[in-house]
Structures are given as C-alpha cells and as structure tokens.
N, C-alpha and C positions, 0 to 999 in steps of 0.2 A: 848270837842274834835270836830275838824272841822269834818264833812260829809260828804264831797266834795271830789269825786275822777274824774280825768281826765284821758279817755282813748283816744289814739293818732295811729290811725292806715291808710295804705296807700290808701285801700279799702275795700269793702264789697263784692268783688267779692267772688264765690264758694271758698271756702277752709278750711281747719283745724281751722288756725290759724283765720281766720275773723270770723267763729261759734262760737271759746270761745269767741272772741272778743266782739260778741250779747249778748251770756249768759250770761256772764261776767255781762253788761250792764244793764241788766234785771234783773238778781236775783240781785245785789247790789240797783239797784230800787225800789224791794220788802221786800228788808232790810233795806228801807228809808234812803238810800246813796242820795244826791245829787249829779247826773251822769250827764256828759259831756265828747261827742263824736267828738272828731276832724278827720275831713275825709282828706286823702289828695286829690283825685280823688275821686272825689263823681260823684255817677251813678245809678240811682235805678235798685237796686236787688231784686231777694228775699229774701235774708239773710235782705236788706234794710226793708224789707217789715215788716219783724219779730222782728225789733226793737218794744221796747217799748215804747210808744207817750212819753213816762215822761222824757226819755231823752233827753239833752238837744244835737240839730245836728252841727255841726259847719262846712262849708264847707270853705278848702284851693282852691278848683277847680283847681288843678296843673296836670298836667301829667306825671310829673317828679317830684320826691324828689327834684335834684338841683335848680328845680323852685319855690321851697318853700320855703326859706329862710326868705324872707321877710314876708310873709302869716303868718307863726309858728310864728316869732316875734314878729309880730303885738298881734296874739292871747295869747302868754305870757303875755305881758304887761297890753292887755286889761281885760285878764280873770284872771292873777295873780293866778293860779293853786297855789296851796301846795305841791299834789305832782299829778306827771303823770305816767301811767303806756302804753308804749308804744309797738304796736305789729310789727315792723318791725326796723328792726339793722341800717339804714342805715340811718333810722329818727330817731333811737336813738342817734347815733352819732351824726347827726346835730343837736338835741335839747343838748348836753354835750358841742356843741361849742358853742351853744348861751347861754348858761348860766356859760360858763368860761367870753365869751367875755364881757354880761351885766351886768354881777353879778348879773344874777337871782336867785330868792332863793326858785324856786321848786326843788324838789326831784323827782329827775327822776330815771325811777322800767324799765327796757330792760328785756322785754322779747326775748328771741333767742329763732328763730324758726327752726332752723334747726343744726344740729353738722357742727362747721362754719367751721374750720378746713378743711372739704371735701365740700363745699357749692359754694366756689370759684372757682375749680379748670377749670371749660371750656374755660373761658377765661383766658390764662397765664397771659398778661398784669394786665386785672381786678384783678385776683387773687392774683399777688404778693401787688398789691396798696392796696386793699381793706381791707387784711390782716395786712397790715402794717399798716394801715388807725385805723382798731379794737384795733390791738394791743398795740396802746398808747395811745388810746381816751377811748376803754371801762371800760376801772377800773378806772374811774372817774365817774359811773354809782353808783348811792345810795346804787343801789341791784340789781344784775341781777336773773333772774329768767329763771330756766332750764327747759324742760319739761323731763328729763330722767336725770339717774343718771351717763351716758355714756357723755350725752350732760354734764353736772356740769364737771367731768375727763378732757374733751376736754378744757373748758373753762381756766380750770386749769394749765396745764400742754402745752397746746398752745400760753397761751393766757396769763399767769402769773398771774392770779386771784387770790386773795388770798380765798383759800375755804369758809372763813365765808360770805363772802360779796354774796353768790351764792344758793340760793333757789330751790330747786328743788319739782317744781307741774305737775305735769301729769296734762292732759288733761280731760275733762268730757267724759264720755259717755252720749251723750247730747239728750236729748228726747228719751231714748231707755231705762234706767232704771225704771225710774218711768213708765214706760208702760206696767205694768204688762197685762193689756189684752191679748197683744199682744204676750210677753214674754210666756204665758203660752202655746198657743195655740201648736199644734202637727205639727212636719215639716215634708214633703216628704222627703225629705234627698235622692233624688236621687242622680246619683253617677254625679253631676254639682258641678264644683272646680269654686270659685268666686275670680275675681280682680276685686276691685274697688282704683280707681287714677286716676290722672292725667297718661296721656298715654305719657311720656315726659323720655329724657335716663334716670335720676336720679332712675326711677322706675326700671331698669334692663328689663324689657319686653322680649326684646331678650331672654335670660337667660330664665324666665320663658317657653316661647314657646318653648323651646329646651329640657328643663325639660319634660314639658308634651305633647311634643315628642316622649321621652323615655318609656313612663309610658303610652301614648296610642298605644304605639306598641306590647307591651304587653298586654295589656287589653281595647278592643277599643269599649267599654260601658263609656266608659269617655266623659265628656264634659268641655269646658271649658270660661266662661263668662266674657268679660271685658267690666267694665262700667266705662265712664270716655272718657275724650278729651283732645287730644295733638298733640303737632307738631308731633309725629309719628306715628300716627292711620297710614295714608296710608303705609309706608314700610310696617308696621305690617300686614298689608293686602293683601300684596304682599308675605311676609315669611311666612302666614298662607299657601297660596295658594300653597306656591313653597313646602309644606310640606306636601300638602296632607294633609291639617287637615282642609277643609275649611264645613265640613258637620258637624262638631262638635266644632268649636272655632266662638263663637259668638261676636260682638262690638254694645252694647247696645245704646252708645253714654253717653252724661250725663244725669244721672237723680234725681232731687230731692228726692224724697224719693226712699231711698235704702234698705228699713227695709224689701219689700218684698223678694227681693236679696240675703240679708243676713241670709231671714227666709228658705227659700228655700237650701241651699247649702250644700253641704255635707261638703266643708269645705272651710274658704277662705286664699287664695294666696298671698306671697309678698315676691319679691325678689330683692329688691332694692337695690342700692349698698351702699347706705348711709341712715340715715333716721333723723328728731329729736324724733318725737312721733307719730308712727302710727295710727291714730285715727281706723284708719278700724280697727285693729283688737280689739282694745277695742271695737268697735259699734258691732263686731262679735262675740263675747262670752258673751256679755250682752243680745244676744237674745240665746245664749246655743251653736251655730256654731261653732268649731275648727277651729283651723287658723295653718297653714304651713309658716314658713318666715323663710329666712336668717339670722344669728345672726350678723347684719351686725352695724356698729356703725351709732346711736345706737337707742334706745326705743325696739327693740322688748325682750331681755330679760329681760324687767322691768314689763311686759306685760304678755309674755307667762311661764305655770308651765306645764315643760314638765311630760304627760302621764294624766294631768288633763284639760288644756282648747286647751293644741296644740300640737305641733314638731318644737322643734327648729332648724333648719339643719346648718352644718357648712357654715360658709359663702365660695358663689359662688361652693359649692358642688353640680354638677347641676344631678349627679347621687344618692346621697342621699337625693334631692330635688324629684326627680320621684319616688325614694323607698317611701318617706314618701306619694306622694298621691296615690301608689298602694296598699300600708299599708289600708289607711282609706278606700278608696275604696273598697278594697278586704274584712274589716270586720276582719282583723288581729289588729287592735288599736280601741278597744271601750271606748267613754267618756259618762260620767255621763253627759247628759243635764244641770240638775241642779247646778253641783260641774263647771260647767262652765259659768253659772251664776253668782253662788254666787263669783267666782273667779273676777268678774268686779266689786261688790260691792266699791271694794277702789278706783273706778274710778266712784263716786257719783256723780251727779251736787252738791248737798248740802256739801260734804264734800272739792271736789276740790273750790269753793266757800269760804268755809269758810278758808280753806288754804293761798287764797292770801286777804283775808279779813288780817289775823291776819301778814300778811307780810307785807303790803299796811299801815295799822293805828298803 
C-alpha cells in the first residue's frame, strides 16, 4: 500500500480548518505516512511554525485560487499524488477540472468546511455562480468529507450527493485532550460568558450582544469576553458603548492560546447564523466549560448534550438565549465538570485521526 498522502490547502493562516489541517499533517507523520503539504499563499505563521519538519512544504505562492491553475498543475504532474485531501472547496473544484481535463489519476477527498448551502449567500452574484459552480463539479469528488452530520444533509439534499460518497468526521479537540494537567486543574468559574471567532457577521455578534443585553439587565454581575478579529470589532464597539455595557463587555483581540479563556469561563457563547463545525465549543467542554449556542445549521447539535456539557437554544431565540446565561449564571443549571469532559472524549486527536486515515487508504 502507497503511504503517501497529499494535503492541498489555501493557507496556514489562524483558523479551524488550517489546525486540522497541521494535525492532520503531524500525526499522519507519526504514523509514518509520507506527508505532503501544498500551500496556495504561503506566509509564515504560527500554525506554520507548528508544522512538522518531516513534512514535506510545497509552495503555489498565488493570492488567488484563480491564480493557481497552472502552479496545482504543474504540481500534479510533477508530484503524481495518489490521492489528495483538500481543505478548501474552491480548490477542490479546480483540482476536479484539472483532472477531468488531463486525465489525472489522483483521487481527490474535498473536505467542506462550512454548510455550503448558507456560505454563499453575501454576495448574490457570487452566490448564485459558485453554487452552481459546486453543484455540478462536486460529485465528481472521490469522497467528500463533512464535518457535522447537518453539513453531510446539506450536501445531500442541496447539492444532489448521493449519501454514500459523503464521510462525515468532526473535527479534533486539538491539544486540549491529551492535556490532562491542564484539564484537571479547578476553574474560577466566575460569572464571565466567553466568545471566541472571528468577529465577522457569519458569527451573529449583533444577536449575541442583544442577548446579553437582556440577561445583563437583569443581573448585572455578568461579563462578557470576546476573543477573536474581524471586519466588525469597530461597530461592535460602538453597539457595546451605545448599550451601556462597555464596563463589562471586553475585545481581547486574537490570541493564541485560548485554553486560559476557556479555563476561566463560566460558560462559552455562539450565535452564529450558520456554522460547519464549531471547533470552540468542542475546545470548551474538553477543558469541562458549558457552552450556550444557537441550534443553527449546523455542528452545534452534533456537539452539545443538552443538561450535560451545554444549552442548546432555538435558533435566533435571542430571549431564550439570555434565559439560558441567567440559568448558568444564577446556579439554576449545574454540570458535572467531568461528565463534560468525558462528553469531548469522541472529539479525540487520535480517534478523528484515525477516521480519515481509514477514509483516505
């Protein structure tokens, strides 16, 4: 059996989807895979930083996916992959045209990172093309690979996929399981509600702030922390102020390690309108923290078991969204620490690992 796995992603900038993308890379290196990294925009990071030397790096140096046509070709031909597992849709698709057009004979694994269906929608133009772009170029993908079983439905039933062809792996809880030090230690758990994301609309923010609005006017021992950078920190900072909530709503900016964050928090926040796989709140019940999120399509009820690691609230309920943090707050909904641990157990490195191992070979 070949060893050789090829991963094909746009960059290494902060995000979800480029983490697995590392881990990915690492533990298949530690399971003496012969690993190859294709960057489209290569730029050192620190997620760069955290690669493992034994990989091998391949830089496209494009800005643009439509700049890379030629670059990915080149590197087909040269590198002759078996199969590639890609983390961005849009290079999945151009790697499906260049192997109708050359008759290449890797097998190309699309992972979708987001529920594509609602992923589109800001630009109307983009959205109707890119849609219809997916819609008849993706199901020529070998396997596509889901992270929620919301996102697998969406692919299905939007997108005409026929279900066998469609894997569904959650994401790792990535350096926070096996931490047991950390894991163990005793949190303040004062009454601080945590968002961590990108500060961008897809996350709902607004929505959040209006929630814990409600729920600080009632009980105004609340706090509320958001870590993370986007095009919309300044409004956000303006609607904090125009709310009267600027003594207790903090903007941490981005930070690398969030484990302190999330060790601290009496519970963390997400109200986004769409989702594919929340990684936050898996990284917030692996250290024992409750999480509050919208049941919004999709990942978070793949994630949360309500009355054991969270609250799931109806989606855009933005008054059952403030019931649920005056609940935790108030000490009317207690969880078991532990029973919210062991609830991320199936969000293993080792076990999501070996999942796209046995899909991949």
């Amino acid at each position: 059996m070949n060893k050789k796995i090829t991963m094909l992603t746009f960059s290494l900038e902060h995000g979800g989807a480029e983490k697995v993308c590392v881990t990915l890379c690492n533990e298949l290196v530690i399971r003496n895979y012969d690993t190859e990294l294709w960057i489209v925009n290569y730029r050192e990071t620190t997620l760069l930083r955290q690669l493992d030397n034994r990989v091998s790096v391949f830089r496209l140096n494009r800005e643009h996916v439509r700049n890379c046509i030629f670059p990915l070709l080149k590197l087909f031909v040269q590198q002759k992959p078996e199969r590639i597992l890609i983390f961005h849709i849009e290079l999945a698709i151009l790697a499906i045209v260049l192997k109708k057009m050359f008759f290449l004979k890797t097998k190309i694994y699309a992972r979708s990172i987001n529920t594509l269906s609602h992923a589109f929608k800001e630009n109307p133009v983009r959205n109707y093309l890119m849609l219809k772009v997916i819609k008849n170029i993706l199901p020529y993908a070998d396997k596509i690979i889901a992270q929620s079983n919301g996102m697998r439905e969406d692919l299905i039933k939007s997108f005409n996929i026929e279900g066998n062809r469609i894997s569904t792996i959650y994401n790792p809880a990535i350096n926070i399981l096996d931490n047991k030090s950390f894991v163990s230690e005793e949190s303040d758990n004062e009454n601080e509600f945590l968002f961590v994301g990108r500060l961008n609309p897809q996350k709902g923010l607004i929505n959040l702030l209006k929630a814990f609005k409600l729920a600080y006017d009632k009980k105004s021992n609340i706090q509320l922390t958001l870590v993370g950078e986007g095009e919309e920190k300044e409004m956000l900072k303006k609607m904090v102020n125009n709310l009267g909530l600027s003594s207790v709503v903090s903007f941490e900016g981005y930070q690398e390690n969030t484990l302190t964050y999330f060790k601290r928090a009496k519970a963390t926040v997400l109200t986004s309108f769409f989702e594919g796989f929340p990684n936050v709140l898996v990284e917030s019940i692996a250290v024992g923290t409750p999480v509050i999120a919208f049941n919004c399509p999709s990942g978070p009820e793949d994630i949360i078991v309500p009355g054991v690691n969270g609250i799931l609230v109806s989606h855009l309920d933005l008054v059952e969204f403030s019931n649920a943090i005056l609940a935790i707050a108030n000490g009317e909904i207690h969880f078991n620490k532990q029973k919210i641990i062991n609830s991320a157990t199936k969000f293993s490195t080792d076990e999501i690992v070996s999942a796209y191992e046995s899909v991949l070979m």
